[in-house]
Structures are given as C-alpha cells and as structure tokens.
VOPAGU-2260 file (C-alpha; in pm, 1 decimal, decimal comma):
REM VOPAGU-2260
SITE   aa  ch    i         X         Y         Z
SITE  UNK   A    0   -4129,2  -13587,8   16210,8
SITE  UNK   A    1   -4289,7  -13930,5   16105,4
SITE  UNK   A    2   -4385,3  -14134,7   16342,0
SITE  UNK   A    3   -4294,5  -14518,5   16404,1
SITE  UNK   A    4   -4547,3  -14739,9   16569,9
SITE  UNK   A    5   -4400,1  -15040,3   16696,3
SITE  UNK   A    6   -4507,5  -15298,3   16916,7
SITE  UNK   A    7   -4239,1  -15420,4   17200,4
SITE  UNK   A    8   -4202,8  -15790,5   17239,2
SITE  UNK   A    9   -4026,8  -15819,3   17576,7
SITE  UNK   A   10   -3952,8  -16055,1   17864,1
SITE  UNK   A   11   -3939,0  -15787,0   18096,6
SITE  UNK   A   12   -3623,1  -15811,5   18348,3
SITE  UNK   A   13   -3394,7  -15443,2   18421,9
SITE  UNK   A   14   -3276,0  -15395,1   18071,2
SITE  UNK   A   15   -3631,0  -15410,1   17914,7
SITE  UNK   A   16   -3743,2  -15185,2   18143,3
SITE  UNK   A   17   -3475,2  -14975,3   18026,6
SITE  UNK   A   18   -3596,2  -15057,3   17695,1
SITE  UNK   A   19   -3956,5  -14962,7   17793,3
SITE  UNK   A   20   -3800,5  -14644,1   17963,9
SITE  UNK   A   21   -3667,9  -14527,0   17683,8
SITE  UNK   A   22   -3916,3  -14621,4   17406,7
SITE  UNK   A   23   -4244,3  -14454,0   17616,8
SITE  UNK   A   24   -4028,7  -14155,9   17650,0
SITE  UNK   A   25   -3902,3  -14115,4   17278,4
SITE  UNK   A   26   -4156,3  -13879,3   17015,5
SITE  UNK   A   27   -4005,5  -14062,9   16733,9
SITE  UNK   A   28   -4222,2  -14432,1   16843,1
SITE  UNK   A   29   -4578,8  -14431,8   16882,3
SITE  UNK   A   30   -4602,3  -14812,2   17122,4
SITE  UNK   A   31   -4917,7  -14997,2   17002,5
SITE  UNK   A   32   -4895,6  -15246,6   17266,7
SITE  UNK   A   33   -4676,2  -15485,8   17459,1
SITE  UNK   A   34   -4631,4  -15819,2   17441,8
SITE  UNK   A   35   -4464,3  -16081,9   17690,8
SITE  UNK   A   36   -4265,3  -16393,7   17662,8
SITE  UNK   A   37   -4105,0  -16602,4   17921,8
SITE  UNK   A   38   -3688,8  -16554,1   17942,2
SITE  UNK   A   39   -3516,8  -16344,0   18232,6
SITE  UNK   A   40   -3846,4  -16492,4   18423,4
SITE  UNK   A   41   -4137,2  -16636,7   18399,4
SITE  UNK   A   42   -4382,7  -16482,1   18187,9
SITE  UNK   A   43   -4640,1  -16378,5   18446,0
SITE  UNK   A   44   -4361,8  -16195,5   18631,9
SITE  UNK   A   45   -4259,5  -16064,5   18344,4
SITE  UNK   A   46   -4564,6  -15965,9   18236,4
SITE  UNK   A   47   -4628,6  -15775,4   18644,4
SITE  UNK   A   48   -4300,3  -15642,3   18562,6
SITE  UNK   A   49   -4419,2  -15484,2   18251,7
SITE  UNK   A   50   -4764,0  -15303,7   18405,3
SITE  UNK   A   51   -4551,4  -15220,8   18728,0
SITE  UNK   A   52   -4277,3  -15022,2   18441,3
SITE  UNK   A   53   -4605,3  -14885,5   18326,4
SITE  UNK   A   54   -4748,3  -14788,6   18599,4
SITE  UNK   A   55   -4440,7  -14606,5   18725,6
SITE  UNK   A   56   -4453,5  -14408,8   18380,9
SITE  UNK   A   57   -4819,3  -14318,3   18356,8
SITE  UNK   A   58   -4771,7  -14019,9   18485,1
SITE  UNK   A   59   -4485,4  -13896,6   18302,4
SITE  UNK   A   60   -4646,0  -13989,0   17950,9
SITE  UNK   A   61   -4971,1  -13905,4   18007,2
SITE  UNK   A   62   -4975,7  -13616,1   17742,5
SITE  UNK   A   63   -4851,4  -13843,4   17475,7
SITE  UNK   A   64   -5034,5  -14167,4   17608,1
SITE  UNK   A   65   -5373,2  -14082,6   17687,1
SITE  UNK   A   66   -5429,3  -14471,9   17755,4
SITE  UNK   A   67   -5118,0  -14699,8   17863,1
SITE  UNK   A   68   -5027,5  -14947,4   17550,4
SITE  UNK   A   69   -5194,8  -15255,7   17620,1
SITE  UNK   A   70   -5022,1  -15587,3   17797,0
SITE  UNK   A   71   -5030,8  -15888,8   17675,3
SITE  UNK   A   72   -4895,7  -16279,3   17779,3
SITE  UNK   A   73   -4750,5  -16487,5   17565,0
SITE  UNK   A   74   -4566,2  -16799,0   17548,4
SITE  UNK   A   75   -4379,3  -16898,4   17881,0
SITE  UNK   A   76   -4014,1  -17074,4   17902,6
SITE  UNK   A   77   -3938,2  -17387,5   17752,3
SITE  UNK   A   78   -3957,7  -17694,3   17991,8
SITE  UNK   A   79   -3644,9  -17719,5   18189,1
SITE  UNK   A   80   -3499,9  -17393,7   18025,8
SITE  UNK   A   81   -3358,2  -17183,3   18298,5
SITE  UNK   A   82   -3456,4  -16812,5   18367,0
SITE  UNK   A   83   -3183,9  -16526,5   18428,2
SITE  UNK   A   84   -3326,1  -16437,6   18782,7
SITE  UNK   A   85   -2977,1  -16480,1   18904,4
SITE  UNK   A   86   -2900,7  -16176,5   18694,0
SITE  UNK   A   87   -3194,6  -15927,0   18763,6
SITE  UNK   A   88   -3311,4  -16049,0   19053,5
SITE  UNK   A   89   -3584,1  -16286,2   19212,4
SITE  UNK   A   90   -3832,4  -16139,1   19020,8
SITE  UNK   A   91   -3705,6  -16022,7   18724,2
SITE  UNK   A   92   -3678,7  -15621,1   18857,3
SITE  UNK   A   93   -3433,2  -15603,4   19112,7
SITE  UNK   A   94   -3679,0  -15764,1   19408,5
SITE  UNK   A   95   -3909,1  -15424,7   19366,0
SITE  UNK   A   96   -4194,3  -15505,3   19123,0
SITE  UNK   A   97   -4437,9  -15518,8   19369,3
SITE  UNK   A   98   -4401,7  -15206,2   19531,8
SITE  UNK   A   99   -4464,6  -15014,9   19152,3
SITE  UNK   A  100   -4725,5  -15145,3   19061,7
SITE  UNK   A  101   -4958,2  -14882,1   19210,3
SITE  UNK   A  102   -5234,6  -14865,9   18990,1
SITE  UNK   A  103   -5464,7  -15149,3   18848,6
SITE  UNK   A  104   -5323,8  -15241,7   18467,4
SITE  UNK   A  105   -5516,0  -15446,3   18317,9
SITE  UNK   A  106   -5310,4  -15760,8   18161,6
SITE  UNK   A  107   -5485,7  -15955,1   17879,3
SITE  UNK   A  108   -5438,4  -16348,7   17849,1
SITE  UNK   A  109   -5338,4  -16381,3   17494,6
SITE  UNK   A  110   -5062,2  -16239,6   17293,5
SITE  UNK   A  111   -5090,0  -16330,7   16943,1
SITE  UNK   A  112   -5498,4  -16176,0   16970,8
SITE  UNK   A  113   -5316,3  -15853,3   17069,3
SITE  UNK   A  114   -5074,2  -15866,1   16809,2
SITE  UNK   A  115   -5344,8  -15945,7   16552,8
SITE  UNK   A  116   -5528,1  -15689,5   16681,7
SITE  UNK   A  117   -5311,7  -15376,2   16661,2
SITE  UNK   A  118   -5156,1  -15533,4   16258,6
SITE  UNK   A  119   -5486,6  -15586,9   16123,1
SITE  UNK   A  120   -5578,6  -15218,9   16226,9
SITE  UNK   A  121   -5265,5  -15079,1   16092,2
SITE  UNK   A  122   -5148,2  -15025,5   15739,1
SITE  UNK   A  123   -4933,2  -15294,5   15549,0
SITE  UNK   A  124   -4562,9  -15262,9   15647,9
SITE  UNK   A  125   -4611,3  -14979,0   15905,3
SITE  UNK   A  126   -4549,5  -15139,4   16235,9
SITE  UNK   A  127   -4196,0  -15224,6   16364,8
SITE  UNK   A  128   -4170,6  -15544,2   16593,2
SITE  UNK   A  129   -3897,5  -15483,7   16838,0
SITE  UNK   A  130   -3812,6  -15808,1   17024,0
SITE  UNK   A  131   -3618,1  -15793,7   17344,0
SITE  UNK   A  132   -3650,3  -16142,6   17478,8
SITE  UNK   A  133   -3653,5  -16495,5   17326,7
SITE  UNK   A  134   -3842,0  -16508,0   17016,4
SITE  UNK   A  135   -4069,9  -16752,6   17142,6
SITE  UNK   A  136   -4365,7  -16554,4   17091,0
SITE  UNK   A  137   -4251,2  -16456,1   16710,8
SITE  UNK   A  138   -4216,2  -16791,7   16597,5
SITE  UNK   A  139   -4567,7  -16919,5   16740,2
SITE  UNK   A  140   -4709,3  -16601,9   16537,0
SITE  UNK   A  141   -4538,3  -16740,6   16236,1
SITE  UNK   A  142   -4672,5  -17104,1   16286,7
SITE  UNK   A  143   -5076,8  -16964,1   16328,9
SITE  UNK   A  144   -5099,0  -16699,6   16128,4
SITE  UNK   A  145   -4813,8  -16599,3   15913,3
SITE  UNK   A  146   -4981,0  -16387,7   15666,1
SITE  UNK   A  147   -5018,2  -16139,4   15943,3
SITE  UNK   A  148   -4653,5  -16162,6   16048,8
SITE  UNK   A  149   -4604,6  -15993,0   15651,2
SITE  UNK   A  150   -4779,9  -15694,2   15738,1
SITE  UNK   A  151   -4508,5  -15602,4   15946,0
SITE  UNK   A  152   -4240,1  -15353,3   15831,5
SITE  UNK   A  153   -3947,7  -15500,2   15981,3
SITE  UNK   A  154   -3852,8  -15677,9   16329,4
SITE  UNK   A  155   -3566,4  -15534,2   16550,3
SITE  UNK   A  156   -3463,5  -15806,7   16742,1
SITE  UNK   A  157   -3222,4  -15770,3   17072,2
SITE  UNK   A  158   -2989,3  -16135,3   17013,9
SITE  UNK   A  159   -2733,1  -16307,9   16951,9
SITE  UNK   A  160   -2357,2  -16257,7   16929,5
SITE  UNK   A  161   -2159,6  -16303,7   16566,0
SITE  UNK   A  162   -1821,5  -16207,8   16603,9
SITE  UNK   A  163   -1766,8  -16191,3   16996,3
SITE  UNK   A  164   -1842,5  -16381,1   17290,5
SITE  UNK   A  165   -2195,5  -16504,2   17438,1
SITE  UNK   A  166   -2273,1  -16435,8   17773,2
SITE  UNK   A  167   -2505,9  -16766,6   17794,0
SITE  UNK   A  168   -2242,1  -17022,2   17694,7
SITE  UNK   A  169   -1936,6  -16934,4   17542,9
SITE  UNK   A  170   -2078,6  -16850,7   17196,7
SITE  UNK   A  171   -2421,2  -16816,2   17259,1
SITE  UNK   A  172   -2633,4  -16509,3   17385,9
SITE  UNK   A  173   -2925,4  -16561,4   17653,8
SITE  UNK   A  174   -3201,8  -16492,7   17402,6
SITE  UNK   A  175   -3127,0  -16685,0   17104,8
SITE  UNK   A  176   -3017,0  -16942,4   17379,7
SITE  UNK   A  177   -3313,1  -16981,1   17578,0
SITE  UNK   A  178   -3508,0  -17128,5   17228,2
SITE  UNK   A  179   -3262,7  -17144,2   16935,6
SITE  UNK   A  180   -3543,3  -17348,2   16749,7
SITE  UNK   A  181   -3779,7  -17035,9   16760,5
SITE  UNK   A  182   -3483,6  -16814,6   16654,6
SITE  UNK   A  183   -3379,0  -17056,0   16343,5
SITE  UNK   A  184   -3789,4  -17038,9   16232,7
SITE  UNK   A  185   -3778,4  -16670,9   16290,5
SITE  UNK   A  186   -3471,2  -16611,9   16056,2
SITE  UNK   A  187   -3579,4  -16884,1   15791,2
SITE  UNK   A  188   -3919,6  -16703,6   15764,4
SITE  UNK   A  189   -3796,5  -16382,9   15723,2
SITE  UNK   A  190   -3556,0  -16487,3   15501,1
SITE  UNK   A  191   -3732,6  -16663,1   15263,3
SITE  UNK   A  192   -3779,5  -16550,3   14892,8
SITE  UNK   A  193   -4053,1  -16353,7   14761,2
SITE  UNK   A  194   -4032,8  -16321,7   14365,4
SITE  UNK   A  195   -4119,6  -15977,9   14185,7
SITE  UNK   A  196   -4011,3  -16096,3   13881,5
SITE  UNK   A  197   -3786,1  -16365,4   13639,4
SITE  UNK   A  198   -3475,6  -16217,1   13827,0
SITE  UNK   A  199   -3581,0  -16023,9   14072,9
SITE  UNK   A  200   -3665,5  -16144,6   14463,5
SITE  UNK   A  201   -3645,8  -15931,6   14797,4
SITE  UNK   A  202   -3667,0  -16098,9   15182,7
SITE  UNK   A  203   -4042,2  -16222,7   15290,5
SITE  UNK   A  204   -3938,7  -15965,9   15613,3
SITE  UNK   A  205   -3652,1  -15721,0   15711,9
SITE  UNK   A  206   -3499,7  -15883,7   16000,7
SITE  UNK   A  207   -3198,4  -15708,6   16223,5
SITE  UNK   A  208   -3035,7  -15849,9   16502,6
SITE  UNK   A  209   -2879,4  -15580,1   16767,5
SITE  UNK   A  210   -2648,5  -15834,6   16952,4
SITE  UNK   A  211   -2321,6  -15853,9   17176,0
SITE  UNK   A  212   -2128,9  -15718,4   16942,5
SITE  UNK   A  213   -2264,0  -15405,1   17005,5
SITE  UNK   A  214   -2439,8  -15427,7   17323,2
SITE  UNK   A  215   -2113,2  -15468,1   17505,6
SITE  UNK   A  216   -2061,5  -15149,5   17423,7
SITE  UNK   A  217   -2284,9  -14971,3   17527,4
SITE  UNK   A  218   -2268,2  -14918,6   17964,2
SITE  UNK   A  219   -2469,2  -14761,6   18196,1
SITE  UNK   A  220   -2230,7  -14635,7   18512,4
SITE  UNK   A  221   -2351,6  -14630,7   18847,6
SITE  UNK   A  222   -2171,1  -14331,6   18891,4
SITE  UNK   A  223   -2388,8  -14141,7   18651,4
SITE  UNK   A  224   -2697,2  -14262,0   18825,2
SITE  UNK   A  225   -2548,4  -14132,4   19199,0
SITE  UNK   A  226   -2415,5  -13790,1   19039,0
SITE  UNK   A  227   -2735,1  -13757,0   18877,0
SITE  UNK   A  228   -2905,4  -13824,7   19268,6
SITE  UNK   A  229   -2731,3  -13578,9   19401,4
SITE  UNK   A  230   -2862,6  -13331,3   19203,1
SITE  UNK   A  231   -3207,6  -13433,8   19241,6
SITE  UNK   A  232   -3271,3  -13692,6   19472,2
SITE  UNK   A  233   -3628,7  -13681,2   19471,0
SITE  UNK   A  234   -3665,2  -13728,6   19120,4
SITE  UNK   A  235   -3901,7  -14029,7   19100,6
SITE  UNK   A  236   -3755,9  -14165,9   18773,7
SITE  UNK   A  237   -3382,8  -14164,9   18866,8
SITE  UNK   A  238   -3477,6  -14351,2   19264,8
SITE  UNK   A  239   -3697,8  -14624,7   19004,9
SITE  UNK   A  240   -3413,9  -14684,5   18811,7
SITE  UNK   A  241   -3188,5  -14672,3   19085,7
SITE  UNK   A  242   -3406,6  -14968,0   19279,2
SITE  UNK   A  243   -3458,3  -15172,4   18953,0
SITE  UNK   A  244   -3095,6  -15168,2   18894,3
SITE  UNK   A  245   -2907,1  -15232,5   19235,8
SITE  UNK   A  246   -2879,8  -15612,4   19210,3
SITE  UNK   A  247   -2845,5  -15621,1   18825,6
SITE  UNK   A  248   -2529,0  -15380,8   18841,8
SITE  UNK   A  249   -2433,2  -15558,7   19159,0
SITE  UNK   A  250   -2444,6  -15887,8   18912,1
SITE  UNK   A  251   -2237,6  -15732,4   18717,2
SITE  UNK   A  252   -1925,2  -15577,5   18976,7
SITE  UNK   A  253   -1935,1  -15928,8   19059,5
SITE  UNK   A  254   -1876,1  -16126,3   18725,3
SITE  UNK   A  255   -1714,4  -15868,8   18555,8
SITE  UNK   A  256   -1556,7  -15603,3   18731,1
SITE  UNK   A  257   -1804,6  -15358,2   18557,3
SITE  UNK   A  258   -1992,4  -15073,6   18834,7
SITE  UNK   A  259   -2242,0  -15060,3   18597,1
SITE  UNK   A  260   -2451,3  -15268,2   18339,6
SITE  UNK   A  261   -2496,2  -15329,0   17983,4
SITE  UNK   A  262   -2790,9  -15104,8   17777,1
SITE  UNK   A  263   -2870,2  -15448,2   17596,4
SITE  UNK   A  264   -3237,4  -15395,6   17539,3
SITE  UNK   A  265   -3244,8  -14988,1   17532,9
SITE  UNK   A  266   -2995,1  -15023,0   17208,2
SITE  UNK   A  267   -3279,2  -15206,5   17063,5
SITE  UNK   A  268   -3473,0  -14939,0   17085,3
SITE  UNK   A  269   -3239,7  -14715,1   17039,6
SITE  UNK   A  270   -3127,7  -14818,1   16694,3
SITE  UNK   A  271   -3548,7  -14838,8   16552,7
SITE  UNK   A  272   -3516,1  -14446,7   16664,9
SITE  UNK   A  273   -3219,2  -14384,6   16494,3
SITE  UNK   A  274   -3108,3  -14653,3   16272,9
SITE  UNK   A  275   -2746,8  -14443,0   16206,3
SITE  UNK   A  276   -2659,3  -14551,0   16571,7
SITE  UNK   A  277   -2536,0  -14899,9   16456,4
SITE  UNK   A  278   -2345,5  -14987,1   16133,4
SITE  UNK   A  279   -2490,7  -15339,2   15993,9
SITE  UNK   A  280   -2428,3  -15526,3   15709,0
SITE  UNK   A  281   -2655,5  -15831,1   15599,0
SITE  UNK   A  282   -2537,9  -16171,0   15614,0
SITE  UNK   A  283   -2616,0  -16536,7   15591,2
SITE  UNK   A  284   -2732,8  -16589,3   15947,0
SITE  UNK   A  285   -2809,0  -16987,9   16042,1
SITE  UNK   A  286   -2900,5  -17028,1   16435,3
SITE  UNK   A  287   -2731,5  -17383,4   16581,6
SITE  UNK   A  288   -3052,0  -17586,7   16782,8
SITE  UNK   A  289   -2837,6  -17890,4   16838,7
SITE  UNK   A  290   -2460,8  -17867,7   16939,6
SITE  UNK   A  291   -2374,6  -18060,2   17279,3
SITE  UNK   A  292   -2151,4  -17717,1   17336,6
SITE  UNK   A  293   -2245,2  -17427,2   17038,3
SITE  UNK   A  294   -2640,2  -17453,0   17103,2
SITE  UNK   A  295   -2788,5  -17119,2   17000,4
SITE  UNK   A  296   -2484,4  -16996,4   16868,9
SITE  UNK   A  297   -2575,2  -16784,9   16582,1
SITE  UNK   A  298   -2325,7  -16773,7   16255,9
SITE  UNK   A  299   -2284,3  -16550,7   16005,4
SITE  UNK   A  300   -2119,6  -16661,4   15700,4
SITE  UNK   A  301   -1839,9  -16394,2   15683,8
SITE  UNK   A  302   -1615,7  -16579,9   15434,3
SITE  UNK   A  303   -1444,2  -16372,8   15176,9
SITE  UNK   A  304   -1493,2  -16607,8   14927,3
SITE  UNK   A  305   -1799,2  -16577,5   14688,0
SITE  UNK   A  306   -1826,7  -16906,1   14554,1
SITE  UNK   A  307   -1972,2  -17124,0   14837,1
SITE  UNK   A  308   -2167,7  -16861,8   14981,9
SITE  UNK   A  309   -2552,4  -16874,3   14934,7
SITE  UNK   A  310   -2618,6  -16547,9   14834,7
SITE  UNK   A  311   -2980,8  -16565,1   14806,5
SITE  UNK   A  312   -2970,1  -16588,6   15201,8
SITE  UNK   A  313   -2721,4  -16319,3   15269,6
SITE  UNK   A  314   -3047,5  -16081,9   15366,9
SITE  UNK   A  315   -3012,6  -16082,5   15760,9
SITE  UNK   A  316   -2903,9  -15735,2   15927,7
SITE  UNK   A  317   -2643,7  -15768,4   16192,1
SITE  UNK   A  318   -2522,5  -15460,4   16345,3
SITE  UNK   A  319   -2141,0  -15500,5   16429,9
SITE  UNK   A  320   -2031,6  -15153,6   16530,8
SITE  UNK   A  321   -2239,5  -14857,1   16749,6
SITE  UNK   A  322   -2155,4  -14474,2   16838,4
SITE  UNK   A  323   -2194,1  -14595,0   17169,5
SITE  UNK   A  324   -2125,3  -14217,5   17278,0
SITE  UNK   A  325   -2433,3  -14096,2   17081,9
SITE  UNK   A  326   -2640,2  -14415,6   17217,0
SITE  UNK   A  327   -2528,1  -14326,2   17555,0
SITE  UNK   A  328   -2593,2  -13991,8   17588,4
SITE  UNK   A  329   -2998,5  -14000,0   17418,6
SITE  UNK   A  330   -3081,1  -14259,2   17647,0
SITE  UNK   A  331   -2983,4  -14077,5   17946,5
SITE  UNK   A  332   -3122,8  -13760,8   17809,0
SITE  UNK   A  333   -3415,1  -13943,1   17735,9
SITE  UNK   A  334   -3487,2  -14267,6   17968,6
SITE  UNK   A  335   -3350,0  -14079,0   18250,8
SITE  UNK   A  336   -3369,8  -13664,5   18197,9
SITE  UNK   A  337   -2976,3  -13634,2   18285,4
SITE  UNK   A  338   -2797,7  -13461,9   18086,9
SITE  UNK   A  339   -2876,4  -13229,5   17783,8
C-alpha cells in the first residue's frame, strides 16, 4: 500500500476534529503537519482545538506517529466576518477544549513557514493539501510564494454547494462564504493553463471540491454513538467524541430535526483515502465575491450546450454523488473503532 502524505488545512471546530479523527487513524495518509485558519472560530482557538484533538490521540497513534504532526497558525477571520461558534460551541469543540489538552503541544506562529517547510522537503507533486476551513490560508500561499503551491499534487478542499442548498445563506456554504475572494484566487490559480505543447495544456493544480452536495449525505447518528457506549463506556475515544459533539448535534435537532450531525469535514478526508467514495465530474467553477444576496455562491457551468461554454476552464472537480453507506461505515470503523 502507497502511502499519501498530506498536510490538513483546518479551522478546527467538531467536524474537523472528526476530520483529524479519522485522518490520524487511517494507514493509507501519512499527516506532515497541520495548519490553521480562522472560520468556525478564531484561529487561536482553533488552533488549541487542534493540539487538544492531538493530544487526546497521542496515545492511540503513537506506533504510527512517533512525533505528533506539527501545528501551525495561519491567517485569522476577515474583519467583521462572523465565526460558526453558534454551531460548535463557544469554543469551537463543544465547550471542552480545555479539559483535552493534557499535554504541552507545541504550536508554531507561522503557517505558510510550515507549509514551506514540509513541500520543499518532499518530492514534486507528492503531498495532498486537504482544506477543511476557509481557504484563507491557501490563497495567501498563492500570493507569497506560488511556485511552492505547484509542488503540490492536488488540493481536496471541504466547500461549497453546486447543485443544492448552502447552509450559510441560501446558496452559499460557510467556507467558501466566510472569504469568497480567497476561494475565487484559489480556483483561478489552479485553474490556470500550463502549455506542454502547440495543442496541448493541463490545469496549473488538481483542485476538488467535496461540498453539500455530498456532505448532506453523509450523517453521524447519536444513536450509534450511545449504542456504541453501552458497549464500552469507558472507551476514551467514543466519551471524546461524545463531549465534542453534544452541542453540535444538539445544533442540529434544533434547526433541522436531525439527532445527529453532518460528516462534512471527515468526507474530505475520506474521499483523499478512497477517491471511489464520491463520483465527480470537472466543471467550470466561478466563486461570486460580490452579490448583495448570492455572495460566495459557487457555480458550475452545467449547461448542455457546448458553444458558450469555456472549455479551457472546465478543469475543477466537484463531487456530486457519495456511497454514503461505504463513507459511513470506514469512518466509524476507523475514527471511532465501532463496528467491523
């Protein structure tokens, strides 16, 4: 089995730490290091939520992690942009970061050295950026050093919705909400043209977006989580998850009915694993920055006529259908040990 080192890009609320869960736990990803932008909070919250997810796993991974990937901050939230505390809690992981972080984890100040750090000591095209937050962080990369942002095989990024509804604003998703600007730079770098010949051109950089459309798919039960206590409910994983979780799921009984959450961030993961997981198909992808009501709304062109279409930009993976059976099932089996 090959294994693919990726760094994680998060803005860690519940469903990152899901994300992280899963990711840390998986022998198909090697994690170079983590990264941290501002989104569901702040980003020095997000970045204590990160070491305290770390610090809660340390001793699970420790034959496959001899050292913990290394944190890192990044950008913060936009002025006057508002975080999704509301949704995971005051701070970011269900009011209980403080009480895991147990151990000392070091955080380092600067994201992009990080990121430098762990490309430049990798082969060309052999680390996977998986983004789970705003691409705030991405986009700065791009605007200081964008040769290095080359070297990377691909980026998995957790936003937007293209076919369904947002859960930001009517047609918008949280992430590509939160900084549509550093979304549209994002997709127009990766996008653009690289010539290998007269007639001939590929994409400067794979980009795939794992949005709504498939996220809402995907559900973790509470019910799974209590069955899965009763059966062992001193397992130290399954009482984290079950503390990080309470007031998310409880967000979500109350705006939607659903005893349970969405696996936004672990399907993310989930699909650099596995890539059969999701069906995509590429598209041209434009991100609105300016609408009074459609900001961050991202649009594929899905016209079945040919001859208006730019076809030069019809490079950008959207994934628009998921097994979420098969997704379900390996990340309990894997982020949680139920099952299998």
């Amino acid at each position: 089995m090959k294994v693919k080192k990726v760094i994680l890009d998060v803005d860690t609320g519940v469903d990152d730490a899901l994300a992280i869960l899963l990711a840390m736990r998986s022998p198909e990803l090697a994690v170079l290091g983590i990264t941290v932008v501002g989104g569901n909070v702040d980003v020095q919250q997000s970045a204590r939520n990160t070491a305290a997810v770390l610090s809660h796993l340390q001793p699970m991974v420790k034959d496959r992690y001899a050292t913990l990937p290394p944190i890192a901050v990044g950008q913060g939230l936009n002025t006057g942009v508002s975080d999704a505390s509301n949704v995971h809690g005051p701070d970011g992981l269900g009011g209980v970061s403080e009480k895991y972080l147990k151990s000392p984890i070091k955080i380092r100040p600067d994201a992009l050295s990080l990121f430098k750090e762990v490309i430049m000591a990798s082969e060309p095209n052999s680390v996977i950026l998986v983004t789970t937050g705003p691409l705030t962080n991405v986009a700065y990369w791009i605007e200081q050093y964008p040769d290095t942002v080359k070297r990377l095989k691909e980026i998995v990024s957790m936003g937007g919705v293209f076919f369904q509804a947002g859960n930001r604003s009517p047609v918008a998703e949280f992430n590509i909400h939160t900084d549509p600007l550093a979304a549209r730079k994002v997709v127009k770098f990766s996008r653009a043209p690289v010539s290998s010949g007269p007639y001939r051109w590929r994409e400067n950089l794979p980009l795939t977006f794992v949005g709504l459309d498939v996220t809402h798919q995907v559900r973790f039960q509470r019910q799974v989580l209590e069955d899965a206590l009763k059966k062992k409910p001193k397992d130290p994983n399954l009482l984290f998850t079950k503390e990080i979780t309470g007031h998310y799921m409880d967000f979500y009984y109350r705006n939607e009915g659903l005893d349970g959450c969405y696996l936004h961030d672990p399907l993310a993961v989930a699909y650099v694993i596995d890539p059969s997981l999701c069906e995509a198909r590429q598209f041209h992808v434009e991100v609105e920055t300016r609408g009074e009501f459609t900001t961050g709304m991202t649009v594929a062109d899905n016209r079945p006529t040919r001859l208006f279409k730019d076809k030069m930009k019809e490079v950008t993976w959207v994934c628009y259908k998921v097994d979420a059976e098969r997704f379900e099932e390996m990340f309990y089996k894997r982020a949680l040990h139920i099952g299998g």
